[in-house]
VMD Tcl script that builds the backbone (N, CA, C; Angstrom):
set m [mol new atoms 351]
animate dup $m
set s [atomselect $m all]
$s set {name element resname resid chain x y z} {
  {N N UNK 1 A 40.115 -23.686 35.925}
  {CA C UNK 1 A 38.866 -24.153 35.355}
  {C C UNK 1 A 37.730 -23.290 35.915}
  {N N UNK 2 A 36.828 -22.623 35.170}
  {CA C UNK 2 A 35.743 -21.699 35.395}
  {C C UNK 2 A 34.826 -22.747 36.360}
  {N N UNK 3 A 34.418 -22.370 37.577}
  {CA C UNK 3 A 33.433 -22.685 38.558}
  {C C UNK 3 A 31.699 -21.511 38.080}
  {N N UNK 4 A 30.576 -22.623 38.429}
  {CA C UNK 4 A 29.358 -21.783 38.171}
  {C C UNK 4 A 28.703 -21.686 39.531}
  {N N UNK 5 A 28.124 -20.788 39.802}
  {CA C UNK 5 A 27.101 -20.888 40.863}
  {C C UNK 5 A 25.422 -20.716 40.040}
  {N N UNK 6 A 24.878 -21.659 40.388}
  {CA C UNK 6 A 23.793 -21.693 39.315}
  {C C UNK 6 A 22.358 -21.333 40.516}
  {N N UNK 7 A 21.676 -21.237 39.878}
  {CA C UNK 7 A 20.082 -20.434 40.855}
  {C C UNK 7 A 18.694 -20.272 39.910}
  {N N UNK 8 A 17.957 -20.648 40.918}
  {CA C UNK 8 A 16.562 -20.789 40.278}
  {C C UNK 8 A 15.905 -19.924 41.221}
  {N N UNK 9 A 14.575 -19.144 41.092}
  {CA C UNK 9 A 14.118 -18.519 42.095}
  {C C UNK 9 A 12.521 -18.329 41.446}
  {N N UNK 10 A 11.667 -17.953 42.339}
  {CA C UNK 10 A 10.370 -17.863 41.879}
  {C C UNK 10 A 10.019 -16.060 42.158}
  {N N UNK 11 A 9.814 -15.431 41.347}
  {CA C UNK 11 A 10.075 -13.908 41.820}
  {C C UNK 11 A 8.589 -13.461 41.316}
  {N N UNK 12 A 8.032 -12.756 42.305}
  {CA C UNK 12 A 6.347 -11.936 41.791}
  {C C UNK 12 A 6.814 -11.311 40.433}
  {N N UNK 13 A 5.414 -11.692 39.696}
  {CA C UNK 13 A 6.015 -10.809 38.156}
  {C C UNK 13 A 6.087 -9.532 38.534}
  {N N UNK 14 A 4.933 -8.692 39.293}
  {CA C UNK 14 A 5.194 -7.158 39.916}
  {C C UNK 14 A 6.753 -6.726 40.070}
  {N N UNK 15 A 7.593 -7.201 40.392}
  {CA C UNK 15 A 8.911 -6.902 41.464}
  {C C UNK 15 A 9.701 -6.883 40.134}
  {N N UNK 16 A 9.235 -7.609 38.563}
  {CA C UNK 16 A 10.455 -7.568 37.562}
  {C C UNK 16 A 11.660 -6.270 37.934}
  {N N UNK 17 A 11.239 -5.294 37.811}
  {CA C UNK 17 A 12.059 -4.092 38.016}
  {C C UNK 17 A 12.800 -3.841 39.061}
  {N N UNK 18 A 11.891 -3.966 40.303}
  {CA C UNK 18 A 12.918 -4.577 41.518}
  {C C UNK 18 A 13.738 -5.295 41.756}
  {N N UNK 19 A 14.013 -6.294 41.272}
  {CA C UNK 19 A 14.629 -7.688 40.832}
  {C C UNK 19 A 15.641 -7.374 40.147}
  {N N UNK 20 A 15.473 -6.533 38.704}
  {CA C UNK 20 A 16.544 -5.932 38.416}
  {C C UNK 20 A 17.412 -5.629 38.776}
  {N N UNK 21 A 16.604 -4.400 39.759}
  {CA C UNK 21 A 18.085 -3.412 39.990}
  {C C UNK 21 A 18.644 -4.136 41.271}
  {N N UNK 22 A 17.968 -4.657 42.713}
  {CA C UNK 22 A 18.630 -5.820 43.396}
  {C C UNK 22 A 19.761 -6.878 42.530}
  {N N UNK 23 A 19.670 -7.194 41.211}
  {CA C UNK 23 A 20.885 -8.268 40.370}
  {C C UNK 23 A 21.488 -6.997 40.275}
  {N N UNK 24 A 21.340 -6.162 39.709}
  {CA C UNK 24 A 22.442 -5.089 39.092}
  {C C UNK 24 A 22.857 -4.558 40.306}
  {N N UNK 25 A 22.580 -4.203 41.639}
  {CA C UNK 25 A 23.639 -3.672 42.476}
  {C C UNK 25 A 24.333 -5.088 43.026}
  {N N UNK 26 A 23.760 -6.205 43.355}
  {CA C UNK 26 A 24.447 -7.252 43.528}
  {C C UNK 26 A 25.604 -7.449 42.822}
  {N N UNK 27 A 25.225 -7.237 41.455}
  {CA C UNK 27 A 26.665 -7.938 40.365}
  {C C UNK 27 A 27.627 -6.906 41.059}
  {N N UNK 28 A 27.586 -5.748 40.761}
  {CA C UNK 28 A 28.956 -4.954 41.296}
  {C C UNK 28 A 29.708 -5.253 42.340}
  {N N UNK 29 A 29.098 -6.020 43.121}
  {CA C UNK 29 A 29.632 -6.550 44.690}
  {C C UNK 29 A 30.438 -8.498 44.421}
  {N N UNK 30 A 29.612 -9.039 43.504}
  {CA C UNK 30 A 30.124 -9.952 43.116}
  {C C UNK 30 A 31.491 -10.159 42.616}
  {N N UNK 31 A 31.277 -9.284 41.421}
  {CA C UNK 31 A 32.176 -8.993 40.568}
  {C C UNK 31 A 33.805 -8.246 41.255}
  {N N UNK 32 A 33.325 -7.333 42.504}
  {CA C UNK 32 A 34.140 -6.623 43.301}
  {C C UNK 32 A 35.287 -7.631 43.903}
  {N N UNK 33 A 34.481 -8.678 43.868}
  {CA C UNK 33 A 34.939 -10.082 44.872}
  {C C UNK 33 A 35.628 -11.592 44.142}
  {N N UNK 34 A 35.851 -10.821 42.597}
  {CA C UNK 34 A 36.252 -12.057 41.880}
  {C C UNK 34 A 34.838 -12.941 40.819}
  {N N UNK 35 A 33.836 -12.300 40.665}
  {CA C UNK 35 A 33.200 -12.917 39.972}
  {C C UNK 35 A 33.426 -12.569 38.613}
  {N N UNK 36 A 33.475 -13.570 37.536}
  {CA C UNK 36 A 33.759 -13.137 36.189}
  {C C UNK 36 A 32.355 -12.386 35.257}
  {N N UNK 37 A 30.921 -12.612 35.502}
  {CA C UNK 37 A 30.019 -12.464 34.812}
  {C C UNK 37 A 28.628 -12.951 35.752}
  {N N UNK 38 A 27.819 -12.624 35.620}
  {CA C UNK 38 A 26.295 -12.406 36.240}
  {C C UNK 38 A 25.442 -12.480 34.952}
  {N N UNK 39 A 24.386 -13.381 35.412}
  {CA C UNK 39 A 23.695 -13.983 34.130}
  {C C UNK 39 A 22.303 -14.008 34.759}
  {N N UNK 40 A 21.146 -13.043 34.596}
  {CA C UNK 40 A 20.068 -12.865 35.036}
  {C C UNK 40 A 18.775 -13.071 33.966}
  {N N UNK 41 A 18.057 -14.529 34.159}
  {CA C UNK 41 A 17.317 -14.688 32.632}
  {C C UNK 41 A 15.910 -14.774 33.592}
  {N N UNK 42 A 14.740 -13.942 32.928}
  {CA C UNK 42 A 13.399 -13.430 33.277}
  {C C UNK 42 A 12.555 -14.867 32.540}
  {N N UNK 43 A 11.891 -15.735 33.159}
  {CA C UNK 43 A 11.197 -16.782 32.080}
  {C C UNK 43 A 10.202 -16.526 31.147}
  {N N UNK 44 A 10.253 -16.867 30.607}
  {CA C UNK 44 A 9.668 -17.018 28.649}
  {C C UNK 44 A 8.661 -17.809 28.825}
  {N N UNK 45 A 9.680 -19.222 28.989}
  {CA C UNK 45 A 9.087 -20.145 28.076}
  {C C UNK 45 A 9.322 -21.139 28.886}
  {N N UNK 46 A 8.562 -21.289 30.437}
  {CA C UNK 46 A 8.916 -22.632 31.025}
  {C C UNK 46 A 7.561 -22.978 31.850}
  {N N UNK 47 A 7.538 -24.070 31.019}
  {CA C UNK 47 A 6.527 -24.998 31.373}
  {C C UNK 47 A 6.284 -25.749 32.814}
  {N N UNK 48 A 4.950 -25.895 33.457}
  {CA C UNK 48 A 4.975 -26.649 34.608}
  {C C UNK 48 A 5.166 -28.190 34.041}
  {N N UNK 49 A 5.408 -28.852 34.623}
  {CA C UNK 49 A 6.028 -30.301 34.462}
  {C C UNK 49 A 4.965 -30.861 35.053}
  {N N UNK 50 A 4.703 -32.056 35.500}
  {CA C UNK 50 A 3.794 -33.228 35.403}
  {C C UNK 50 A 4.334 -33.952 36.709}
  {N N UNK 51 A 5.826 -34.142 36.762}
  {CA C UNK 51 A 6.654 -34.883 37.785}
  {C C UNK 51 A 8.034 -33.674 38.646}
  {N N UNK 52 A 8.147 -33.093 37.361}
  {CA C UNK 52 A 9.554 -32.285 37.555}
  {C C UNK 52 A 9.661 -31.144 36.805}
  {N N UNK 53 A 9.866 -29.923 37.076}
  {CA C UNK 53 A 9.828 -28.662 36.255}
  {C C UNK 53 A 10.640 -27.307 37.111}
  {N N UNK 54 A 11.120 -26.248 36.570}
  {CA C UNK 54 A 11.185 -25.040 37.119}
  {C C UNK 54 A 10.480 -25.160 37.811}
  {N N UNK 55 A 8.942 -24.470 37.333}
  {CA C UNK 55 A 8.202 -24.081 38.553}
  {C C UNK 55 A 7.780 -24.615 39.725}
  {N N UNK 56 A 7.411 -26.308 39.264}
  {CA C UNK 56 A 7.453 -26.789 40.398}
  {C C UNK 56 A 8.864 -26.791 41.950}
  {N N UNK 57 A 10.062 -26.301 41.268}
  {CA C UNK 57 A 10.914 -27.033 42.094}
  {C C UNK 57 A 11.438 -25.887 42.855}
  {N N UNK 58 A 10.524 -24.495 42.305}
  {CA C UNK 58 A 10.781 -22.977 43.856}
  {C C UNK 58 A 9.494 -22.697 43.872}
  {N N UNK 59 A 8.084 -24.045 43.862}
  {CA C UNK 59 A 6.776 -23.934 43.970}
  {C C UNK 59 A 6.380 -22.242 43.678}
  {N N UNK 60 A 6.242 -22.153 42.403}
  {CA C UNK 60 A 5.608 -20.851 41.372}
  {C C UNK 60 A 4.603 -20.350 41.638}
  {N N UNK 61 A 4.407 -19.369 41.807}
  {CA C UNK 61 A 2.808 -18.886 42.104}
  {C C UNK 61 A 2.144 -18.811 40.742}
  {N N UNK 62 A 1.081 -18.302 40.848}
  {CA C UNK 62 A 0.397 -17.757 39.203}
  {C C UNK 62 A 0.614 -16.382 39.167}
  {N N UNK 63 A 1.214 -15.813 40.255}
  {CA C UNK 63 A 1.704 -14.155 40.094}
  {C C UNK 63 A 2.639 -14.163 40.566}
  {N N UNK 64 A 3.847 -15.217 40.066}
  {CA C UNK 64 A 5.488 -14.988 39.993}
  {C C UNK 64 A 5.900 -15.354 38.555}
  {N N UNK 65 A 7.120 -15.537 38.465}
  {CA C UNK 65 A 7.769 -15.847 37.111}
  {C C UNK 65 A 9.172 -16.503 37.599}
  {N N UNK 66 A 9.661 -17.485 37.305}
  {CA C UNK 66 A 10.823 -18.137 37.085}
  {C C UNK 66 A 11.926 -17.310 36.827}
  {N N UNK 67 A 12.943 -17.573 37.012}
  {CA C UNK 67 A 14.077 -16.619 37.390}
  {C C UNK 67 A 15.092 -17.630 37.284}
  {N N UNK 68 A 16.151 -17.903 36.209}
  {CA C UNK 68 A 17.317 -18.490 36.152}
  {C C UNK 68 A 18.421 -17.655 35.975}
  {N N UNK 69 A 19.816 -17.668 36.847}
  {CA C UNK 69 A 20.568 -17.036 36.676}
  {C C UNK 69 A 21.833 -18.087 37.106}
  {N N UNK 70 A 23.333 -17.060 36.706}
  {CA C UNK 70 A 24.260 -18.111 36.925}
  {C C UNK 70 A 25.621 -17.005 37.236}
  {N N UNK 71 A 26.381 -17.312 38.370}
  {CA C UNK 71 A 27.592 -16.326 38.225}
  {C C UNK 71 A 28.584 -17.395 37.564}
  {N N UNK 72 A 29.450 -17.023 37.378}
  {CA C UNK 72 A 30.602 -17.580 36.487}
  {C C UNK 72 A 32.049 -17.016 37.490}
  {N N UNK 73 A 33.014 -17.759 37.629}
  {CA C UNK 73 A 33.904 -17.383 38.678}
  {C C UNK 73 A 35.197 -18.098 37.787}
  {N N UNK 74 A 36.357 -17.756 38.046}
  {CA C UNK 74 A 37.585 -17.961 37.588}
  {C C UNK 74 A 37.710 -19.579 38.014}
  {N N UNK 75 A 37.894 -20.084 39.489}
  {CA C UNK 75 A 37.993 -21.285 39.759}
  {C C UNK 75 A 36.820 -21.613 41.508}
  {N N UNK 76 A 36.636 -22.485 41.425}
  {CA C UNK 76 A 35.989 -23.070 42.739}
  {C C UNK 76 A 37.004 -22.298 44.215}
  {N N UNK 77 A 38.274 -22.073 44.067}
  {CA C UNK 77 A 38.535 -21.619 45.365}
  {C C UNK 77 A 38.642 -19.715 45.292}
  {N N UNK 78 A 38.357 -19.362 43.962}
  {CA C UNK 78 A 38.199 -17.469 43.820}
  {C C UNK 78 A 36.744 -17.584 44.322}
  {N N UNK 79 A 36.007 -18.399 43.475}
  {CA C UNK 79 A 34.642 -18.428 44.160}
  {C C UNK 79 A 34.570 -18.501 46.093}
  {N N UNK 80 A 34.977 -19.798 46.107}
  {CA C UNK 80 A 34.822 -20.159 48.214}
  {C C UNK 80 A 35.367 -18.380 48.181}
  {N N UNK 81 A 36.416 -18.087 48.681}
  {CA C UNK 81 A 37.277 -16.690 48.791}
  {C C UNK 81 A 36.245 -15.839 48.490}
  {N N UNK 82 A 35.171 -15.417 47.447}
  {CA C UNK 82 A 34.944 -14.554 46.681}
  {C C UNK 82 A 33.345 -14.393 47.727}
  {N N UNK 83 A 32.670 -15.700 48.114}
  {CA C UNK 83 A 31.409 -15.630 48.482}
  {C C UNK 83 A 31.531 -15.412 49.888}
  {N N UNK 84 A 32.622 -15.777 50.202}
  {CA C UNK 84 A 32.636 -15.309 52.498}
  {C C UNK 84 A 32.615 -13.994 52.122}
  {N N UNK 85 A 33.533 -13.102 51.162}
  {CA C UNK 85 A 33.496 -11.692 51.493}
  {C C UNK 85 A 31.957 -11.232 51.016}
  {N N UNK 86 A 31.322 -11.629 49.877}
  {CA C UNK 86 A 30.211 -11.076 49.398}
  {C C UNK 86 A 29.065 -11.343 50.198}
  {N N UNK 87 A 29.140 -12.721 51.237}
  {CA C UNK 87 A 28.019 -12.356 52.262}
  {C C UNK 87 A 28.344 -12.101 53.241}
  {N N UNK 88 A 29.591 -11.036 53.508}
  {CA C UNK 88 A 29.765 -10.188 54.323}
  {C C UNK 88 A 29.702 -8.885 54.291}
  {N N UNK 89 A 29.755 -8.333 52.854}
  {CA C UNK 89 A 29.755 -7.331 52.205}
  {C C UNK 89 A 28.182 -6.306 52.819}
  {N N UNK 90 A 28.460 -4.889 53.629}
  {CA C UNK 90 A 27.734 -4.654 54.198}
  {C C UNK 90 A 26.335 -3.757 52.523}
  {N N UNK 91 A 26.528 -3.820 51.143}
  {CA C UNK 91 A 26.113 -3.421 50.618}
  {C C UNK 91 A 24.862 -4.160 50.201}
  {N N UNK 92 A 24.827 -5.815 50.284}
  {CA C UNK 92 A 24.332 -6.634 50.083}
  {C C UNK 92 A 23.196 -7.423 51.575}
  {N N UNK 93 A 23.453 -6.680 52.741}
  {CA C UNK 93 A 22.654 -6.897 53.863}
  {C C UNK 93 A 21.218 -6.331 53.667}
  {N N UNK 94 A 20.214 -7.145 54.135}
  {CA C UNK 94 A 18.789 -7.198 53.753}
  {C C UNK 94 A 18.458 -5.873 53.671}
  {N N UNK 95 A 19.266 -4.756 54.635}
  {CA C UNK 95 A 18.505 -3.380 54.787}
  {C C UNK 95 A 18.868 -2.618 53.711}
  {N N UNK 96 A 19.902 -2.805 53.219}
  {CA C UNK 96 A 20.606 -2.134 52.168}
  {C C UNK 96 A 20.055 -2.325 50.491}
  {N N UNK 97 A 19.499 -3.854 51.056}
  {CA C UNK 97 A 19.318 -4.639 49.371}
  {C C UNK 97 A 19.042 -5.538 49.728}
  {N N UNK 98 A 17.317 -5.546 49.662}
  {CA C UNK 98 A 16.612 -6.402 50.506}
  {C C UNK 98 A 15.970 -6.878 48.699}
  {N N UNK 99 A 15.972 -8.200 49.430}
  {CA C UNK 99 A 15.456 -9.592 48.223}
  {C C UNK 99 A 14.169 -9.357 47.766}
  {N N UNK 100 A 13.449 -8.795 46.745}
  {CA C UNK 100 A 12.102 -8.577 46.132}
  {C C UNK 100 A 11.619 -9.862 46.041}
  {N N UNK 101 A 11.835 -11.345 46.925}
  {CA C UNK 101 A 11.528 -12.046 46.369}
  {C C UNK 101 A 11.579 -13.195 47.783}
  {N N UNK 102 A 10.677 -14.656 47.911}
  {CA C UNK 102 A 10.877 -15.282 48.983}
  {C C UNK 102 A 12.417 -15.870 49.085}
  {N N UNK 103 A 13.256 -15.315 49.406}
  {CA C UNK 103 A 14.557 -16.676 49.282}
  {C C UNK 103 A 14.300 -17.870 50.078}
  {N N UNK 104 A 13.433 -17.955 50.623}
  {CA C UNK 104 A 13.135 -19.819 51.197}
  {C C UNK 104 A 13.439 -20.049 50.021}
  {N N UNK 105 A 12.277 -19.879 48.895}
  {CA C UNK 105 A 12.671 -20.796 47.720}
  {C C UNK 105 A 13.285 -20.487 46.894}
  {N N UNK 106 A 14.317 -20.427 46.791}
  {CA C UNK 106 A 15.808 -19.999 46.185}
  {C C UNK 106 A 16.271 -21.464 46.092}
  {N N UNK 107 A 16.589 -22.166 44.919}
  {CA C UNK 107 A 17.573 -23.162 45.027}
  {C C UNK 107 A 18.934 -22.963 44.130}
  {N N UNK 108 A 19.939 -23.349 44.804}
  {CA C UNK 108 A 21.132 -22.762 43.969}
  {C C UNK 108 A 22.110 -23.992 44.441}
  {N N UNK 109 A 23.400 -23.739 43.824}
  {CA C UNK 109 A 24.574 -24.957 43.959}
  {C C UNK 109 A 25.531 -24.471 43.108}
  {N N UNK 110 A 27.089 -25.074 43.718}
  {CA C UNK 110 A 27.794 -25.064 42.784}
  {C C UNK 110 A 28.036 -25.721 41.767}
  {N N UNK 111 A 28.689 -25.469 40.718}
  {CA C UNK 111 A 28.991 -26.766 39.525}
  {C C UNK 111 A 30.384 -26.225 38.823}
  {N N UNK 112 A 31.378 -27.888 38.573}
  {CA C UNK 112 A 32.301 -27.576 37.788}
  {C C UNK 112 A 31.819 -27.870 36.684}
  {N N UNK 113 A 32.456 -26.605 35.815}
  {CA C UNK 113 A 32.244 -26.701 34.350}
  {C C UNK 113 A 32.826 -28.197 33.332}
  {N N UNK 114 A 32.443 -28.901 32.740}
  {CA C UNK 114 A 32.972 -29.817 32.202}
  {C C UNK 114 A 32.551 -30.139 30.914}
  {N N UNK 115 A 31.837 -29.214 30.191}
  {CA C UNK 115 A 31.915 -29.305 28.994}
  {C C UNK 115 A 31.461 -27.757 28.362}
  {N N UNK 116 A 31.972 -27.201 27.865}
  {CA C UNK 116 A 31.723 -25.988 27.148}
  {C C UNK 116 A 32.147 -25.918 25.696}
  {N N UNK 117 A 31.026 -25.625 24.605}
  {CA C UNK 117 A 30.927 -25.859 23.597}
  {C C UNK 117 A 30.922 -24.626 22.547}
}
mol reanalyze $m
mol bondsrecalc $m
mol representation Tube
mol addrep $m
């Protein structure tokens, strides 16, 4: 059963390009490690909320942008297996491929897939 690792992040709009290529050398290391797919979406169209929203919930600046992404993994234990090596992976250490972005507010989690349509 496909496992997700899902992520929200608040990223300076400046850094779009940075951000980029930080996901794009990331995926190769993911992927190196058992990830099936890397899913990097730039926000459009997301509204602050009133009670509950994106932006409120990796507190948004007015000069960041919302950032949803999702890896996709074969099962929950390729994933566990897949993420000790990838945050060990010396390609992915801050000096190498340092985060254009605050990861304090990074919120992420796993999820089993249970309905796909």
């Amino acid at each position: 059963m496909p496992y997700i690792d899902g992520f929200v992040a608040a990223v300076p709009t400046a850094n779009r390009e940075l951000y980029r290529k930080h996901a794009e050398a990331a995926a190769v290391v993911f992927k190196e490690h058992g990830a099936l797919r890397l899913v990097e979406c730039w926000g459009d169209d997301v509204p602050q909320g009133k009670l509950t929203s994106f932006p409120m919930a990796v507190q948004c600046k007015d000069d960041e942008t919302v950032v949803f992404s999702w890896i996709t993994w074969p099962s929950r234990k390729v994933r566990d297996e897949g993420m000790k090596k990838v945050m060990a992976d010396p390609r992915l250490q801050p000096d190498k491929n340092p985060m254009p972005f605050d990861g304090k507010r990074l919120i992420y989690g796993g999820f089993e897939l249970f309905v796909d349509v």
